[in-house]
N, C-alpha and C positions, 0 to 999 in steps of 0.2 A: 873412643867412648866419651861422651859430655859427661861433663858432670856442675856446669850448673845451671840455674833455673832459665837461665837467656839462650844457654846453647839449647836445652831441650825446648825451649819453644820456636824459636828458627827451624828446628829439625819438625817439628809439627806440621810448621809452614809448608815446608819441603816436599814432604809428605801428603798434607791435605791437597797444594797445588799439582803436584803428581798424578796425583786418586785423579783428580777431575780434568786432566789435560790427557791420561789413558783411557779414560770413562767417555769423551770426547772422541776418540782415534784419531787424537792430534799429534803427531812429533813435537819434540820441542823447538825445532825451525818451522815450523806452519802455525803453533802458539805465539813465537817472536815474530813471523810476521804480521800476523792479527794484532798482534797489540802494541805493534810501530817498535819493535827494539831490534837488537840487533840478533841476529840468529845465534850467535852461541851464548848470549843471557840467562834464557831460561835455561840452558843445562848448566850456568854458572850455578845458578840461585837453589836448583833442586841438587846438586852436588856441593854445596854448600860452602863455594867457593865464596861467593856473593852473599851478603846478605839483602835481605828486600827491602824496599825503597814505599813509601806510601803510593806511590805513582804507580810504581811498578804493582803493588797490591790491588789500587783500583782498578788498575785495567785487566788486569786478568781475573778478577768477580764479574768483571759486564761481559767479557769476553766467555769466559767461561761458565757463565750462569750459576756460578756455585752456590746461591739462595744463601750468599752470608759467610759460609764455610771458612772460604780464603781471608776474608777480610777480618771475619773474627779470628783468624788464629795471626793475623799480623798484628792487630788490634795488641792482643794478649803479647807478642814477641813486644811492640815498641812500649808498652805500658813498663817491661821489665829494661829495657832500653833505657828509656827514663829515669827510672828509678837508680840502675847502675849508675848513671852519671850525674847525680843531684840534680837533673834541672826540673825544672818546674812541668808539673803537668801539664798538656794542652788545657786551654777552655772546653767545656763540655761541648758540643756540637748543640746546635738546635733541633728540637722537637722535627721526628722526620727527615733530618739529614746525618743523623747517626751511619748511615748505609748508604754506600756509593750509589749513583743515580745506576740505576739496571740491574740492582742486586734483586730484586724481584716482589714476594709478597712479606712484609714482616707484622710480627705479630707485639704491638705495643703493651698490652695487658691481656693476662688471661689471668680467670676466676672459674677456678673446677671443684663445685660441690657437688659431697656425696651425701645422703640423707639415708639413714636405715630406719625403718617403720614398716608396719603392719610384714614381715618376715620378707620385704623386696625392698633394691637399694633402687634409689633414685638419683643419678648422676644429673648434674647441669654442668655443661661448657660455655661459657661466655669468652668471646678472643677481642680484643680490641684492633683492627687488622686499619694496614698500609699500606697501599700500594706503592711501593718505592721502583716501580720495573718502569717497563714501554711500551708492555702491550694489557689491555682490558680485560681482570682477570672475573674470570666466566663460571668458575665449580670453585668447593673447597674438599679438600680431602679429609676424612673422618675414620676412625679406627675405634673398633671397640672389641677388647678382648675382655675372656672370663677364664679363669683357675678357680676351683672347685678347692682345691688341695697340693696352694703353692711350695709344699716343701716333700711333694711325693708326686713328681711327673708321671709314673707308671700311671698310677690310681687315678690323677686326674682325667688321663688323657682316655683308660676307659670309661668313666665318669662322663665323661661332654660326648663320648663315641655311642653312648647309649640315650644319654639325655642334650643332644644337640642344643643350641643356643639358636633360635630362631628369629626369624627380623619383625615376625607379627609379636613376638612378646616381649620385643623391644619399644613398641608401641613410640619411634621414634617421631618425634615432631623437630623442627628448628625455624628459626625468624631471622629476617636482619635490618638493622635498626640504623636509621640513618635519624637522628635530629629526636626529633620525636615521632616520625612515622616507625612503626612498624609491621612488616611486611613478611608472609609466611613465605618459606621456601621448600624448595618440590627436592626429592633426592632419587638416586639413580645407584641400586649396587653394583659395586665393582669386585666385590668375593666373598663367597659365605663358604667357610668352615664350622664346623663344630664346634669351634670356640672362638671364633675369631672373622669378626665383619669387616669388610671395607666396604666403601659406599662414596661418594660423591654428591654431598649439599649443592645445590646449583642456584643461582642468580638469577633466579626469574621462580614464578607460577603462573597459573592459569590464567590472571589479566595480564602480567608484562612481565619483559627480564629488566633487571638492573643492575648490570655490568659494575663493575668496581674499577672505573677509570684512574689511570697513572696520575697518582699526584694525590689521589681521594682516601678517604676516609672511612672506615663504617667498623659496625661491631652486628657480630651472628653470635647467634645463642643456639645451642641444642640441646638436647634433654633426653632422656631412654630409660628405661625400668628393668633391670634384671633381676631374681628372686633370690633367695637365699641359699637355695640349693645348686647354683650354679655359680654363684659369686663366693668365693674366697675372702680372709681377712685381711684383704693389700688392695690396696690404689695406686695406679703407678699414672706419673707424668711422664713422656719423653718429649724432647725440644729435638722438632725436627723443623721450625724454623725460625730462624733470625728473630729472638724473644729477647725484650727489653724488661718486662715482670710477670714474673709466676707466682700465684696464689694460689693451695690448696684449701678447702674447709671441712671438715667431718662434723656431721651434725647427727650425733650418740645416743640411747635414749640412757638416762644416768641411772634408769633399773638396772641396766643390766651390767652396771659398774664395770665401763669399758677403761681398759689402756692400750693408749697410744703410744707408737715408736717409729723413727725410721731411719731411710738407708739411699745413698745416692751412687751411682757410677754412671763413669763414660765412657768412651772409645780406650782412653789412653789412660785411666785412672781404675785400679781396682775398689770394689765396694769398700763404702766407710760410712760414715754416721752423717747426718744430714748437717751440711754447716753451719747452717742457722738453728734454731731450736723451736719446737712446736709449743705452742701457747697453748693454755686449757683454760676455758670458763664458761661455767655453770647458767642456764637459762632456762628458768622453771624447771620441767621434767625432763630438760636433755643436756647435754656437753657437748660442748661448741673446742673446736680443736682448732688453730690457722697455725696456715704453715705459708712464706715467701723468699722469694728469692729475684737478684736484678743480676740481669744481665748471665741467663744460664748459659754454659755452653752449650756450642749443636751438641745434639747427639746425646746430651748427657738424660740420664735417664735418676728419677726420685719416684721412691715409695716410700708412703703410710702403709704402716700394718697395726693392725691392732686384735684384743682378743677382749671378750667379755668372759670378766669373770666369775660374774654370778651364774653365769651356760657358758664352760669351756666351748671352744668352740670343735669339737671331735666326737667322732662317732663312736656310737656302743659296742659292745660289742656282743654276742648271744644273749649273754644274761639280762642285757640291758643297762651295764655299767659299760665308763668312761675307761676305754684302758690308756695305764700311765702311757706309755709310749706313745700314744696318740696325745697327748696332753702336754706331751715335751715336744711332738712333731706342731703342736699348734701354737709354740709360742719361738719357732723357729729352728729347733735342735735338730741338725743333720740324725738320721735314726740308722741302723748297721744295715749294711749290704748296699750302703751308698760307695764307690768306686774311692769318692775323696777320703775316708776314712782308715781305707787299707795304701795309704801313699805317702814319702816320708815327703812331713810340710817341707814349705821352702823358705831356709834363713835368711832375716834382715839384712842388709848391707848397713852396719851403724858407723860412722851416724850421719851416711848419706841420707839415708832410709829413715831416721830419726819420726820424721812428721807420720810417716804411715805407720811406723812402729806403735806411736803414742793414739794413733787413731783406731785401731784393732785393740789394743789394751782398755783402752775406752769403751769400745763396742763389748768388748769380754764383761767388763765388771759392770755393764749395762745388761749384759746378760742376766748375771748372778742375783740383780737385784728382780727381773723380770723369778727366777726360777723359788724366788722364798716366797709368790705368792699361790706357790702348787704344792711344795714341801717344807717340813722345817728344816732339815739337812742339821741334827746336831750333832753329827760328827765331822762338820766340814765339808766344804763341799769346793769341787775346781770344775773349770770350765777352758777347753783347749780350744783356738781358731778353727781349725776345720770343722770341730761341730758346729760352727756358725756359717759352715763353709767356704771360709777361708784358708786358701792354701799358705797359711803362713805360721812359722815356727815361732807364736807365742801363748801360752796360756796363763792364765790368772787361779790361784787358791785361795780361796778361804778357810783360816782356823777353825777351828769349833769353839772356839772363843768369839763371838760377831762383835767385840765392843774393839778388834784386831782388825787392820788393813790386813786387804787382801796381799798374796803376794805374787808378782810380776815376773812371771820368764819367760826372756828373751834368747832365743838358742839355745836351749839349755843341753846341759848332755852332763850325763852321770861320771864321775871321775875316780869314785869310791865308794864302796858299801859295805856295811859292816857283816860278818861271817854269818852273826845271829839272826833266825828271821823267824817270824809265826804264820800262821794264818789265822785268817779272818774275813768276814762274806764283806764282797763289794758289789756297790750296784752301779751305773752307768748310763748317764743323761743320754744316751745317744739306745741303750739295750736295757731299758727300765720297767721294764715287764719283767725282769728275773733276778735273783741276786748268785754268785757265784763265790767257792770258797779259793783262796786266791794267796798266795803264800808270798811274803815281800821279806827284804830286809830290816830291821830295825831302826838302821840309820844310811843316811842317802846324802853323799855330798855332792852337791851339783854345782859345775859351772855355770855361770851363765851372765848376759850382754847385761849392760846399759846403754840409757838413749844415746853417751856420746861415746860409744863404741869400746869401752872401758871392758872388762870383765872379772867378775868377783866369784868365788866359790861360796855357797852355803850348806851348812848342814841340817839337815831336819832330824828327827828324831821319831818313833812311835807312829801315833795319827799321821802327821803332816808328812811323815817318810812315804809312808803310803798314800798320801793322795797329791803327792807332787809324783810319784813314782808313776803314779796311773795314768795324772794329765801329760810324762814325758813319752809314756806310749805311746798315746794319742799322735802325739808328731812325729813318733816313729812309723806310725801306721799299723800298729798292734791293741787288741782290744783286750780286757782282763782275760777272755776267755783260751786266749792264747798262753797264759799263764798255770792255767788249773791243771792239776793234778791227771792224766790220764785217766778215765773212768770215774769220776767227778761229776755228778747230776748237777744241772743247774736249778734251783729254786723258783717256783714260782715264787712273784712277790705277794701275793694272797696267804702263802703260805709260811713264808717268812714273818710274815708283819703278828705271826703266831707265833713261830717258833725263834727269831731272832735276836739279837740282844745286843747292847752298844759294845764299840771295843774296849778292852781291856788292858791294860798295860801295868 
């Protein structure tokens, strides 16, 4: 098992070189001899016998075309190499030779705005591209997905199955700019789903083609229109090649009092909060949001989501009201009869785990602050990882006091409870359309981690007994409803908000 940050990125190596020498139907004596070493090398280097050599990285990116792949995760091993042994950084490489010669197409800057006005968004892609290969690249590959209702696959996916996403309403155009010419470009699909286009931007139209020769330089632009009723409140980036800067923009209209958040994962990293932090500022009648990033990994994937809150963003329901549940599902809250809900999370390893631990807790209490602008929650309110959909064993509380830090557990598990208990209605960010009458103990001693793997007992008492009891269900994979009394009606919340009343103690 590694356990630290140089062995897990050599094993990535290992790994990534692996993926694209079996992706190839190469052995590892047919890869050693293509790239001049000796036959049992490569099965040194992926059994990890070996570690890689920068030579030995370059030539297996030209060799195996890995568009970056390889050479970025050696990149990342000797960065930590370095660091291990005090020495000095390399010099930065020069503009363009960042990437072994035959790594292929890379992408120097991209700028991806999204503009919401008159009820259709408007995407622009700008890529600033390089040809770093050896042969004259002739197409670009373009993707454009939509979610209707990213935190409810069922609904979306009948959603786009009835209202298709088509390539006339995408009214796509794209250019490419060399110098100060600019010059439109012809495109060609390559797959039309219901929610989901590929397509193929090509190098040339109707007077000439122009190849994007080894060595050369140019920047394409595209642009597309999809409407409100098939775009969702998320933007997602993925780096699927060899990117040196990514720049997102959301251009807001400030009527409709939008907020912004987001959320980044890759191959090898589960979701967390975006490393950098999104800027906000204000331009006449809109909000201007920038979000970047150098040097992303392949593969790694970032979303903006945001909701406006002056028009939650969810639908009515008969009467013509917003119902809560849809109101929690729009600002990201896992909702019941999702699978992760009924599953016990999975606990930190602390404080190997430390950095992901502190980044979920982060996300938790970035939560809470998101959910006071739909409730006042004064009797406390907690919020457990897997309602964010995270499989992991921490959740965050808040007292009913807000001038009170939240409080933090990690692994927690119950070690004692007091005999005496009452009941009292609770209702549930993830089943908020009802309230349920729900009988706890009075007092609740929980163990539970710190970041450096330490572990303390606490005791709650009253309120806080029961709402650290509720979010430890949560990670049990138990919802209050599991709790209630047999033959126990659940409350509408319409009706409640009539007949209910704070606790009492």
């Amino acid at each position: 098992m590694t356990t630290s940050p140089l062995d897990r990125a050599a094993d990535s190596f290992a790994v990534e070189l692996a993926r694209h020498r079996t992706g190839r139907g190469l052995s590892k004596k047919q890869l050693a001899t293509l790239m001049g070493f000796d036959p049992s090398y490569v099965s040194h280097v992926e059994s990890r016998r070996h570690r890689p050599t920068e030579d030995f990285a370059r030539r297996a990116e030209a060799v195996l075309e890995a568009s970056g792949a390889i050479w970025q995760r050696f990149k990342e091993y000797d960065e930590l190499r370095h660091a291990r042994t005090e020495r000095n950084h390399r010099e930065p490489p020069l503009p363009g030779q960042w990437m072994p010669p035959g790594t292929g197409l890379i992408v120097e800057r991209e700028l991806a705005t999204l503009t919401y006005q008159d009820d259709s968004y408007l995407c622009v892609i700008r890529r600033s591209l390089y040809n770093a290969g050896t042969e004259p690249v002739t197409r670009y590959l373009v993707r454009v997905a939509v979610d209707r209702y990213p935190n409810d696959p069922g609904r979306s996916n009948l959603h786009h199955r009835e209202h298709p996403l088509t390539f006339a309403e995408l009214r796509l155009r794209a250019y490419r700019e060399d110098g100060t010419e600019r010059e439109a470009m012809h495109w060609r699909a390559k797959h039309d789903r219901d929610a989901f286009k590929e397509l193929w931007l090509l190098f040339e139209n109707d007077d000439r083609r122009f190849p994007l020769y080894p060595g050369d330089r140019a920047t394409i632009e595209y642009a597309y229109c999809v409407g409100h009723d098939k775009w969702g409140p998320w933007f997602q980036r993925a780096v699927r090649l060899p990117t040196r800067q990514m720049a997102v923009r959301l251009d807001l209209p400030a009527a409709l009092d939008p907020q912004v958040w987001g959320a980044e994962t890759s191959l090898s990293t589960e979701e967390g909060p975006l490393r950098t932090p999104v800027t906000r500022h204000p331009e006449a009648d809109r909000i201007i949001y920038d979000w970047a990033t150098d040097d992303p990994p392949l593969n790694a994937r970032y979303r903006l989501q945001w909701r406006f809150r002056s028009r939650p963003d969810a639908e009515p329901d008969d009467s013509g009201q917003v119902r809560p549940s849809d109101r929690m599902r729009g600002i990201g809250i896992v909702q019941r009869g999702a699978d992760l809900l009924r599953q016990p999370a999975r606990p930190f390893d602390l404080p190997r785990e430390e950095q992901a631990a502190r980044e979920v807790a982060a996300r938790l209490t970035a939560g809470l602050a998101s959910l006071d602008e739909l409730h006042p929650f004064n009797k406390g309110v907690g919020l457990a990882a897997p309602q964010l959909g995270l499989d992991r064993a921490a959740a965050v509380v808040r007292p009913p006091d807000r001038s009170a830090e939240p409080v933090v557990l990690l692994n927690p598990r119950v070690v004692d409870a007091s005999p005496d208990s009452d009941e009292q209605y609770e209702g549930c960010l993830s089943f908020f359309d009802h309230r349920g009458l729900v009988p706890r103990p009075l007092r609740l001693d929980v163990e539970h981690a710190q970041y450096d793997g330490s572990r303390i007992i606490t005791s709650f008492e009253f309120g806080m007994a029961r709402l650290v009891a509720h979010e430890i269900d949560h990670l049990e994979g138990r919802l209050y409803v599991d709790r209630m009394a047999p033959g126990v009606p659940l409350v509408p919340v319409e009706e409640y908000r009539e007949t209910g009343r704070p606790w009492r103690y």
